[in-house]
N, C-alpha and C positions, 0 to 999 in steps of 0.2 A: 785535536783542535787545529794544528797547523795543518793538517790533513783537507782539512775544514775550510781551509782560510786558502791554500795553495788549488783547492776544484773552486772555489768561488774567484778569484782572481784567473782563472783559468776560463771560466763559465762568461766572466767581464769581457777578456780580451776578444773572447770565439763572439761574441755578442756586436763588441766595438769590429770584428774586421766585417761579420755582416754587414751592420752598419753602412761600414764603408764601401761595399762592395760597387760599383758604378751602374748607375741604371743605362736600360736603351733606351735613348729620347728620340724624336723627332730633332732634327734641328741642322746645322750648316758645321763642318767641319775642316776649316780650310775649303780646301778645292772637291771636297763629299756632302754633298746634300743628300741625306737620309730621313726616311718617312717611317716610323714603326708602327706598329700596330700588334698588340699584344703579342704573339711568339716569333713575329716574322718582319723581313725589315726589306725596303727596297730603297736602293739608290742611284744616284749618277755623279763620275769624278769629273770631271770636266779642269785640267789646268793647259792652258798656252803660254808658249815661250815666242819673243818676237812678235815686230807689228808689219800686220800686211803691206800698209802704208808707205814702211819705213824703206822697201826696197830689198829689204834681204830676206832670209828663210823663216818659214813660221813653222813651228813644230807643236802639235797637242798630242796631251792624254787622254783621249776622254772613250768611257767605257760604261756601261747598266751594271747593276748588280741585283738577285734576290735573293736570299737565307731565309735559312730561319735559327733563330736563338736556343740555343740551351746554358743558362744565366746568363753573365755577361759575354757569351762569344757566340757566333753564329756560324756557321758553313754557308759558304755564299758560292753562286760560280757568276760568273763576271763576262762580256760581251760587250761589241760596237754592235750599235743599230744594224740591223738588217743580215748579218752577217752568222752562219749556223754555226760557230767554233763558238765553245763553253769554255773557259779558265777558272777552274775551280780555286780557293780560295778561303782566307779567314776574317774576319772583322771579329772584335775587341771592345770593348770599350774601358778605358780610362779614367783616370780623376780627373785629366787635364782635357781630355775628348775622347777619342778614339785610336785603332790602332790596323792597321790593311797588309794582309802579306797576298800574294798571289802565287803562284805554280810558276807561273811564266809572264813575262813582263809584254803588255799590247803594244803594239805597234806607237814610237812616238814619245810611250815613258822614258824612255832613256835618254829623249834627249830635253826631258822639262821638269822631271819629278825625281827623275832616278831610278834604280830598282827597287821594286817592291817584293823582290825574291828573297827567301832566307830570313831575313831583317824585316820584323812587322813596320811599317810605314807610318810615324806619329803626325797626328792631325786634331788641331788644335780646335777647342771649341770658340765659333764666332761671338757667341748671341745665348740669351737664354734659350731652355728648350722650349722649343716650337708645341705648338698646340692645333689641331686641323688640320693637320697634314695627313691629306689620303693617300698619297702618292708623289712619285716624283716624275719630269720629263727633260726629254731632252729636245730641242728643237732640232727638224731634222730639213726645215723649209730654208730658203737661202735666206727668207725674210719677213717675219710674221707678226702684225700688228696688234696690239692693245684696243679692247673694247671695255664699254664700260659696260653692255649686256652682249648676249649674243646677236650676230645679224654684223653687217658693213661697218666695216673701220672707220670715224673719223678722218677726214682729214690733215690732220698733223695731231695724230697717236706715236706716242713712244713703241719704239717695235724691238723685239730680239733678231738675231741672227742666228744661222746656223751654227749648235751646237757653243749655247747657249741652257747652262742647267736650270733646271722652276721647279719649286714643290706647287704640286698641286692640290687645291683645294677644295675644286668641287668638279662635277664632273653633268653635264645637262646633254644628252643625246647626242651630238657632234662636236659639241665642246667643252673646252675644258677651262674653268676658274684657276690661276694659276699666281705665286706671286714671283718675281725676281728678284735678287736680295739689291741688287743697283749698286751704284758706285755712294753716293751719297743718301738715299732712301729707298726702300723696297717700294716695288710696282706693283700695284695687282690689277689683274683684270682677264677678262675673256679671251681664250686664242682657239682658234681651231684645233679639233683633234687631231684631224689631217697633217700639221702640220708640225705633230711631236711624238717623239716616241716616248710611250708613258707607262711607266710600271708601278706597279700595283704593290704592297706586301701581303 
C-alpha cells in the first residue's frame, strides 16, 4: 500500500513538472522578438545603448536568429543582416520568458547587453503570447514608412528606422504586414519588403 501511495505521488509530481514545463510562444521578450511556429522559431534581438542626438557614442546588439525546437530548447545559429558568419547558439524558454547563450558574443553586445557566452542571457516576458506571428524583421532601410495598404506612404505616416525589430504578420508579394511593439501602442501596418530583413521559422 505505501508502495502504492509513494508511485502515485511520484506519478503527481512527474505530471505537475510536465505541467510546468514552458511552452514556445510567439511573442516579445525584452530586447527578443520571436515568431514560432510549431518545431521551429525565428527571431531578432535588437538592444541600443546611447542616443544619437545626445552627442556621444551609440552602441547596439542587434542580430537574426532561426532554430528549431526539441521541447522547450532549441539550437539556433544567430547573424547580422547581410553578413555570411553563423554563431551558433541556444534559446530556452522559461516560466518568467526566455533564456539566450551564444558561442561568441556580435559585435556591440558588450557594450549594451553584456555577454551572452557561458551564462544563458534572462529575458523577460513583455506581453501575453502573441498570436499571427509569421515571422519576424528587421529594418534594414535608414527609413521606412507605414501604410495602411500596400502602394505610397501617406504623408505624415509613422515610420521605423534602421534596425528597428517587427513581427511580421502577413506577407502580400513585395510586402510585408508588420506590427511594432511602439513606445506607448503597437503600430501596424504595410512596409516594403525591400526594406527589411525577414525571417521566417
Amino acid at each position: 500500500m505505501r508502495g502504492t501511495a509513494l508511485g502515485l505521488a511520484a506519478l503527481f509530481a512527474a505530471c505537475g513538472a510536465a505541467a510546468a514545463e514552458p511552452a514556445a510562444r510567439s511573442g516579445t521578450y525584452d530586447s527578443l522578438t520571436l515568431a514560432v511556429s510549431g518545431d521551429a522559431v525565428a527571431g531578432v534581438f535588437a538592444e541600443q545603448r546611447g542616443a544619437a542626438d545626445a552627442g556621444g557614442p551609440q552602441f547596439a546588439c542587434v542580430f537574426l536568429l532561426r532554430g528549431t525546437f526539441a521541447g522547450d530548447r532549441a539550437k539556433v545559429e544567430t547573424w547580422f543582416p547581410d553578413e555570411p558568419e553563423r554563431i551558433p547558439g541556444d534559446l530556452a524558454f522559461t516560466p518568467d520568458g526566455a533564456a539566450l547563450t551564444v558561442a561568441e558574443d556580435h559585435g556591440g553586445c558588450s557594450m549594451t547587453t553584456g555577454t551572452m557566452v557561458g551564462t544563458p542571457y534572462g529575458l523577460s516576458r513583455r506581453a501575453a503570447a502573441a498570436d499571427g506571428w509569421i515571422g519576424v524583421g528587421l529594418v534594414t532601410a535608414e527609413r521606412t514608412a507605414f501604410r495602411p495598404e500596400p502602394g505610397p506612404a501617406p504623408a505624415r505616416a509613422p515610420y521605423l528606422v534602421r534596425l528597428d525589430p517587427v513581427a511580421v504578420l502577413e506577407r502580400r508579394d513585395d510586402w510585408v504586414r508588420v506590427r511594432y511593439r511602439g513606445k506607448k501602442a503597437p503600430v501596424i501596418g504595410w512596409l516594403p519588403a525591400a526594406d527589411l530583413a525577414v525571417v521566417m521559422p
